[in-house]
The first five atom37 places (N, CA, C, CB, O) and aatype in JSON, in Angstrom:
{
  "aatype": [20, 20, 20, 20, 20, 20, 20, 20, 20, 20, 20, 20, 20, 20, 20, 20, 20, 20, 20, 20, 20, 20, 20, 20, 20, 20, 20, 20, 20, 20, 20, 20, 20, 20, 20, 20, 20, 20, 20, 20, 20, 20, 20, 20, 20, 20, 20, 20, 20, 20, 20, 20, 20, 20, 20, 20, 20, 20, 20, 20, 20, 20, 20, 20, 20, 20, 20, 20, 20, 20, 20, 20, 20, 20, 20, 20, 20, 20, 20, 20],
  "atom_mask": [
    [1, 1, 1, 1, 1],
    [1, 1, 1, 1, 1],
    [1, 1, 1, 1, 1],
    [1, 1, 1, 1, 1],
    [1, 1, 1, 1, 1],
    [1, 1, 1, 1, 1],
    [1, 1, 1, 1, 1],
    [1, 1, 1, 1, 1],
    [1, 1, 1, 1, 1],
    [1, 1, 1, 1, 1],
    [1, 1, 1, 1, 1],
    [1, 1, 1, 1, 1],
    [1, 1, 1, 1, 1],
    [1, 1, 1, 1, 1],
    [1, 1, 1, 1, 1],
    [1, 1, 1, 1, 1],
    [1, 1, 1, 1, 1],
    [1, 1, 1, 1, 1],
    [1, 1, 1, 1, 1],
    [1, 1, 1, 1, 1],
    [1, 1, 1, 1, 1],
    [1, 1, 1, 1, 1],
    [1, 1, 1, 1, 1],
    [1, 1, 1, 1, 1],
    [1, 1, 1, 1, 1],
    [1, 1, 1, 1, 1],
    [1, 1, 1, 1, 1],
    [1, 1, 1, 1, 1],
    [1, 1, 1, 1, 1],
    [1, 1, 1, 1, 1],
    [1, 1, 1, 1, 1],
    [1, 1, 1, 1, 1],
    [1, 1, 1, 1, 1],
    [1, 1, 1, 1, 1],
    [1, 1, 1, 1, 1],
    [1, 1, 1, 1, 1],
    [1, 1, 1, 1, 1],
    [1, 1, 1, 1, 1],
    [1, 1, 1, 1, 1],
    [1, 1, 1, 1, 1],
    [1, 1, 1, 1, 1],
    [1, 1, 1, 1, 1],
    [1, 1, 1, 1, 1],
    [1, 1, 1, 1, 1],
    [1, 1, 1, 1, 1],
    [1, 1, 1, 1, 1],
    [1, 1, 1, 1, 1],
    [1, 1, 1, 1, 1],
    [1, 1, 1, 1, 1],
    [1, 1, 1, 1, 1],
    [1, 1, 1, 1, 1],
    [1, 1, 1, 1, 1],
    [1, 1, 1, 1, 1],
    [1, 1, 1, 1, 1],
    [1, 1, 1, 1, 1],
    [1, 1, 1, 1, 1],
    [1, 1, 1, 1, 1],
    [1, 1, 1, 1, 1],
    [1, 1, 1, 1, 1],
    [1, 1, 1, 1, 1],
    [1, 1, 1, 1, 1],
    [1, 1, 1, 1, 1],
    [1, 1, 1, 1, 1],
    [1, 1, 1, 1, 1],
    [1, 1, 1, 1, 1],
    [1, 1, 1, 1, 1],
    [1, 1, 1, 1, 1],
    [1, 1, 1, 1, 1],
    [1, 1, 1, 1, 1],
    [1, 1, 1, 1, 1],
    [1, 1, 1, 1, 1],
    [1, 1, 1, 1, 1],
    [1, 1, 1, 1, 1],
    [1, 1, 1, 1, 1],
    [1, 1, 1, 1, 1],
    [1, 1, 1, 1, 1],
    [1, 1, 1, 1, 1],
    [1, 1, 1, 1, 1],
    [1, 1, 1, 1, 1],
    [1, 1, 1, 1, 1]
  ],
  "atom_positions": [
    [[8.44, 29.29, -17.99], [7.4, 28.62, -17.24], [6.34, 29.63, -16.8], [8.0, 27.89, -16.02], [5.17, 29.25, -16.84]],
    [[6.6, 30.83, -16.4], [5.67, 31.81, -15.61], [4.88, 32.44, -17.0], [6.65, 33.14, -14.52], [3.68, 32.64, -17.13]],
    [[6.05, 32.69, -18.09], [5.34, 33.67, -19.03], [4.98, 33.19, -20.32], [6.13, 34.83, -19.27], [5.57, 33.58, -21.33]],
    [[3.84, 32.17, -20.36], [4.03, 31.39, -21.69], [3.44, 32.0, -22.88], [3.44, 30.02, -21.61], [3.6, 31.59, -24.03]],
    [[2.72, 33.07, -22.49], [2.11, 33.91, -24.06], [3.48, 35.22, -24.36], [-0.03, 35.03, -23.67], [3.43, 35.89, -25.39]],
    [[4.32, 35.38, -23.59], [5.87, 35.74, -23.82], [6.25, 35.22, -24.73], [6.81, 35.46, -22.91], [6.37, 35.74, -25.83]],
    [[6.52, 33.99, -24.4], [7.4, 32.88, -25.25], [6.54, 32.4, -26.36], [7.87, 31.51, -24.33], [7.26, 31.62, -26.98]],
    [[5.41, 32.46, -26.92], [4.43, 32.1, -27.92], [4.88, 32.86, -28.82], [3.0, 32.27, -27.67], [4.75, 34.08, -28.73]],
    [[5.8, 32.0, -30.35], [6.18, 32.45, -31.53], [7.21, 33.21, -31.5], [5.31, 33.02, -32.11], [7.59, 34.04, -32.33]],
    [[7.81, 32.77, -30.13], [9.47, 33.31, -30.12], [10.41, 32.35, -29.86], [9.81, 34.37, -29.03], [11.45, 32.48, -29.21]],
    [[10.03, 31.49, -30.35], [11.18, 29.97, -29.54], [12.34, 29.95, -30.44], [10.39, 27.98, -29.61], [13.34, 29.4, -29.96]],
    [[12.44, 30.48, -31.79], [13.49, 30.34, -32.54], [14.81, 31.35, -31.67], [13.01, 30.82, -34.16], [15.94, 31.16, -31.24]],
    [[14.12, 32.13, -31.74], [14.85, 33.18, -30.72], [15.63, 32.87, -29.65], [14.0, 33.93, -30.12], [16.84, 32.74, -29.47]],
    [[14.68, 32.79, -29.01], [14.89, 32.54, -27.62], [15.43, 30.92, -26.98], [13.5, 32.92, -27.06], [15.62, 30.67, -25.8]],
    [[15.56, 30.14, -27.95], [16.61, 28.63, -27.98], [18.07, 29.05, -28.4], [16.04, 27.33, -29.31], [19.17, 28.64, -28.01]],
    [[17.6, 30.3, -29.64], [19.43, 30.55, -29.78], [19.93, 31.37, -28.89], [20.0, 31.24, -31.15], [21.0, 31.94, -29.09]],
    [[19.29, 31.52, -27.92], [20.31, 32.51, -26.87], [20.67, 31.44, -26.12], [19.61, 33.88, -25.82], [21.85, 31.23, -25.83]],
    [[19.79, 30.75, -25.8], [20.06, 29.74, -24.2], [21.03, 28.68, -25.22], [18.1, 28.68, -23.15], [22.23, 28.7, -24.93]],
    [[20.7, 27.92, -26.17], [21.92, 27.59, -27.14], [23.43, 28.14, -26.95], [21.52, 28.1, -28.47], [24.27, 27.33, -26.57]],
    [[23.65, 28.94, -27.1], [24.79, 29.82, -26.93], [25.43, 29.47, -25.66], [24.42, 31.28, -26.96], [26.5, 28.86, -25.63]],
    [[24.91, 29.79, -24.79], [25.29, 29.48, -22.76], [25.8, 28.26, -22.74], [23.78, 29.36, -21.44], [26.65, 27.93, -21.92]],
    [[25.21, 27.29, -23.86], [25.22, 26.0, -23.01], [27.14, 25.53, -24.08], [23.14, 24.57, -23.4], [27.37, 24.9, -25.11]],
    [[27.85, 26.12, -23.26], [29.26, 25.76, -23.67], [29.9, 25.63, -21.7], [30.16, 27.39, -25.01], [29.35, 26.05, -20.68]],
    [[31.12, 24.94, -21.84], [31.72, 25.14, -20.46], [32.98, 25.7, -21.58], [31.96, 23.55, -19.12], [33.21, 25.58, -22.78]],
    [[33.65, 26.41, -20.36], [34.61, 27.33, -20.8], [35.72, 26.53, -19.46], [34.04, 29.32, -20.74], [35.31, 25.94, -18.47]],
    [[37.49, 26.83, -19.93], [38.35, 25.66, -19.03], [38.46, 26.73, -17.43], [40.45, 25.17, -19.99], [38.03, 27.88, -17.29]],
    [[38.99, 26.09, -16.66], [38.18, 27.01, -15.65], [39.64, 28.12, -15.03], [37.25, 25.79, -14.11], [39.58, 28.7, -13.94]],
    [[40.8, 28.22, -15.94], [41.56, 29.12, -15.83], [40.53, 30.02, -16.13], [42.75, 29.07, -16.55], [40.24, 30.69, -15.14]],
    [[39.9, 30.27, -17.1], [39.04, 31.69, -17.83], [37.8, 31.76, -17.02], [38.52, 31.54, -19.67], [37.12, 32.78, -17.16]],
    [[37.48, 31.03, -16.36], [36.49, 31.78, -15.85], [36.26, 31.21, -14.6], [35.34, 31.88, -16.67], [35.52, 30.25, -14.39]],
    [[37.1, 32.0, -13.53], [37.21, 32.03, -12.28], [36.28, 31.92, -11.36], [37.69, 32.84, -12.08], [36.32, 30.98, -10.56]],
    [[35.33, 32.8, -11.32], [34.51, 33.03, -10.83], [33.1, 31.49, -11.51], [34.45, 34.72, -11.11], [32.01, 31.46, -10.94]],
    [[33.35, 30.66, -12.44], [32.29, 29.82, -12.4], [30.88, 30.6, -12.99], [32.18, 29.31, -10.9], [29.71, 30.4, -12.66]],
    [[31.42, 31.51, -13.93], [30.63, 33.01, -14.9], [29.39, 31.31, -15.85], [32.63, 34.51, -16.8], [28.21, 30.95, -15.8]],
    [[30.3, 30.98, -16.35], [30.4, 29.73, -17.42], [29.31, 29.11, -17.27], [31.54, 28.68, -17.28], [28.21, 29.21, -17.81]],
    [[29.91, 28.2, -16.13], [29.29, 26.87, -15.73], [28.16, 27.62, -15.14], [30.17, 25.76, -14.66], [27.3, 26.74, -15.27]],
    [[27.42, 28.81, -14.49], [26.21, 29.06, -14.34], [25.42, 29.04, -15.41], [26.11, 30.03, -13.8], [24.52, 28.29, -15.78]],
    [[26.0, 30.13, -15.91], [24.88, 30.54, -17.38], [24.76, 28.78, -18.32], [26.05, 32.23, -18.88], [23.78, 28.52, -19.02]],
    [[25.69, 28.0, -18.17], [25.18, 26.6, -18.61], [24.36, 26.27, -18.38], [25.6, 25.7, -18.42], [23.35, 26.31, -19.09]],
    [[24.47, 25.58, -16.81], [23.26, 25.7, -15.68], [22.15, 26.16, -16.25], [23.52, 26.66, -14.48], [21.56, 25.43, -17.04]],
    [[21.65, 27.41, -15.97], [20.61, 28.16, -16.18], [20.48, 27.67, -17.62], [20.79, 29.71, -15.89], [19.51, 26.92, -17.76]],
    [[21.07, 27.85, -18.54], [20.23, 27.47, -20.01], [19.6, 26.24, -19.8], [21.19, 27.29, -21.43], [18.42, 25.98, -20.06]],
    [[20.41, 25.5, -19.34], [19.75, 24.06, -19.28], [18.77, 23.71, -18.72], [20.36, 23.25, -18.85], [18.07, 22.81, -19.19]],
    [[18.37, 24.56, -17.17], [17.36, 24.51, -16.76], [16.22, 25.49, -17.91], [17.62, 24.91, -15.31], [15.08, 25.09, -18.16]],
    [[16.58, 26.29, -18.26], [15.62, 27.12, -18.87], [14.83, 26.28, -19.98], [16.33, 28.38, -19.45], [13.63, 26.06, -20.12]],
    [[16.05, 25.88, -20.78], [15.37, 24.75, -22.34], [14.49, 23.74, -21.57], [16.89, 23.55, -23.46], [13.41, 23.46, -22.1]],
    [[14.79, 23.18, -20.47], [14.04, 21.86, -19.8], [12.45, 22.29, -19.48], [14.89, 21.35, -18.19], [11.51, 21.53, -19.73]],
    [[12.25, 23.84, -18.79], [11.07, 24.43, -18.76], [10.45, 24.45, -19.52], [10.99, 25.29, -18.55], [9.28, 24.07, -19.39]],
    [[11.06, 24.99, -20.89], [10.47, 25.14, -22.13], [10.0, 23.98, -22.94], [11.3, 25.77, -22.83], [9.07, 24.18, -23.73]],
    [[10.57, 22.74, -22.82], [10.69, 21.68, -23.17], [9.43, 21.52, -22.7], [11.76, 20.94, -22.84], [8.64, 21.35, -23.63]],
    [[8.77, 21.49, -21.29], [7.83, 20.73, -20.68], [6.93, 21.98, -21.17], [8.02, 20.22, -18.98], [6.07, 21.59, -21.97]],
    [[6.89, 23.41, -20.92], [5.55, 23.91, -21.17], [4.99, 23.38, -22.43], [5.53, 25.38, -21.19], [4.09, 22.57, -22.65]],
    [[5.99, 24.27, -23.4], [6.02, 24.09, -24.86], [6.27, 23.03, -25.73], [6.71, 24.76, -25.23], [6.84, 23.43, -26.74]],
    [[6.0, 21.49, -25.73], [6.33, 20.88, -26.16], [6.12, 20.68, -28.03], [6.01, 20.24, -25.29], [6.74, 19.83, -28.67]],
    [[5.41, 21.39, -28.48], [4.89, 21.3, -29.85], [5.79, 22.55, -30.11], [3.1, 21.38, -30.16], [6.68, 22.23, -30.89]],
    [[5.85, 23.55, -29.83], [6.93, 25.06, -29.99], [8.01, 24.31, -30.02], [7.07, 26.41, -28.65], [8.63, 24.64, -31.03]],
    [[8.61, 23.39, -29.41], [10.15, 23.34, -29.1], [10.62, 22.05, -29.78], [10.52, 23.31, -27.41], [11.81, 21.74, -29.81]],
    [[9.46, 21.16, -30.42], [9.79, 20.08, -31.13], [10.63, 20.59, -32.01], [8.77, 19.38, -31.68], [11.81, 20.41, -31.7]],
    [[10.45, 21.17, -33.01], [11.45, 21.52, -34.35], [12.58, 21.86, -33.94], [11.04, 22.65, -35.3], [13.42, 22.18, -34.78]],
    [[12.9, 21.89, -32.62], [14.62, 22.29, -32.17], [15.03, 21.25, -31.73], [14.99, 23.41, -31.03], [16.25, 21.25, -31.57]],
    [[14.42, 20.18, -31.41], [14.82, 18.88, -30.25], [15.82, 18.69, -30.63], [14.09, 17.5, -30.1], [16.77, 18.78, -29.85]],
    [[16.1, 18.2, -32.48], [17.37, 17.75, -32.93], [18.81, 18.29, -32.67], [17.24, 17.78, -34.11], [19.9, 17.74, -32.47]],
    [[18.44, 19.42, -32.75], [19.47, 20.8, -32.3], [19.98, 20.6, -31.4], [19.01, 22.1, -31.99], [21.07, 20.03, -31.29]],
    [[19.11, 21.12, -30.33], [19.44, 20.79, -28.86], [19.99, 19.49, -28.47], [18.29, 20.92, -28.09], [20.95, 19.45, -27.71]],
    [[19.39, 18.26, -29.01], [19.9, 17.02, -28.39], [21.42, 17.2, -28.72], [19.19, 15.56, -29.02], [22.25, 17.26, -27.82]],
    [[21.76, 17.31, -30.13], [23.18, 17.73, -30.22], [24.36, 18.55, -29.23], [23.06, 18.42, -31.19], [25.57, 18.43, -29.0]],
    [[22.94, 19.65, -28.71], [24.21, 20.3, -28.13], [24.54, 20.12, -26.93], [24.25, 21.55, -28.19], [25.57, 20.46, -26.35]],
    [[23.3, 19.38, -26.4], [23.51, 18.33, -24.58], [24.69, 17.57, -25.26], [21.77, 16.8, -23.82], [25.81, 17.62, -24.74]],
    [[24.48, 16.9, -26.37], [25.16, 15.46, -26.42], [26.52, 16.28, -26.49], [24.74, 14.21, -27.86], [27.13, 15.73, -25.57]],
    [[27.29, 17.14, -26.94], [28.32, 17.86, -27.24], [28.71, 18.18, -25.65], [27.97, 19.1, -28.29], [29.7, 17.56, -25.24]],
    [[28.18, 18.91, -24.88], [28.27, 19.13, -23.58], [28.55, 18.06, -22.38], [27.21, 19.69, -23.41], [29.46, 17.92, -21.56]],
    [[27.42, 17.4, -22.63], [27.94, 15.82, -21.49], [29.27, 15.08, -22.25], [26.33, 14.21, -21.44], [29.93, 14.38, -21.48]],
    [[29.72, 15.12, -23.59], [30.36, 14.48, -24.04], [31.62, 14.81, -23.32], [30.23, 14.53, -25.27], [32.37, 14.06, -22.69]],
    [[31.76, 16.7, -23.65], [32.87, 17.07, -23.19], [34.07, 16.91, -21.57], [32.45, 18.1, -23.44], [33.66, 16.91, -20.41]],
    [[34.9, 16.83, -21.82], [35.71, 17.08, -20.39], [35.78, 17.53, -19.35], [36.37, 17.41, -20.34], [36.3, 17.05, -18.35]],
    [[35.14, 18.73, -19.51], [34.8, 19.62, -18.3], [33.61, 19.38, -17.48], [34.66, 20.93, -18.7], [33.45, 20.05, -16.46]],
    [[32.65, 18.38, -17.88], [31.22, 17.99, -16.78], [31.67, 16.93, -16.22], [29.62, 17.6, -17.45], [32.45, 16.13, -16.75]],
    [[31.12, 16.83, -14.93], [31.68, 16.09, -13.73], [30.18, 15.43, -13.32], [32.53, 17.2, -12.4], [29.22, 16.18, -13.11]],
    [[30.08, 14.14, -13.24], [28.72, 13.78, -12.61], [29.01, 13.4, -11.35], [27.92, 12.68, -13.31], [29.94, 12.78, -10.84]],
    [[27.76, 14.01, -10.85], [28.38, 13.56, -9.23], [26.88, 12.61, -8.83], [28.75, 15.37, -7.78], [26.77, 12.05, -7.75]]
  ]
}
């Protein structure tokens, strides 16, 4: 959001990192809630990106929708 000529012609990049985060891990392994932040944070991060960049981040939507849909699908998210 702050640095958008940063992020100009790096979105392939920089979706597969925040991609990556967005897993929950069972919460024997990660005690401390390591996991479920860095989820967090990707998710907020792609959503930024989503709204600055919307023409940059189209060609991933499909991707991404997958990997929300994989994530909310899973066991470990709790809606409150």
């Amino acid at each position: 959001m702050s640095c958008p000529v940063a992020f100009t012609g790096k979105a392939e990049v920089v979706l597969q990192v925040l991609a990556k985060n967005l897993v929950l891990v069972p919460t024997g392994q990660d005690a401390g809630n390591y996991f479920l932040i860095l989820c967090n944070n990707a998710t907020w991060a792609i959503s930024e990106l989503i709204n600055a960049h919307p023409t940059e981040i189209a060609g991933y939507f499909g991707e991404l929708a997958l990997k929300f849909a994989e994530l909310l699908l899973s066991k470990g998210v709790i809606f409150l």
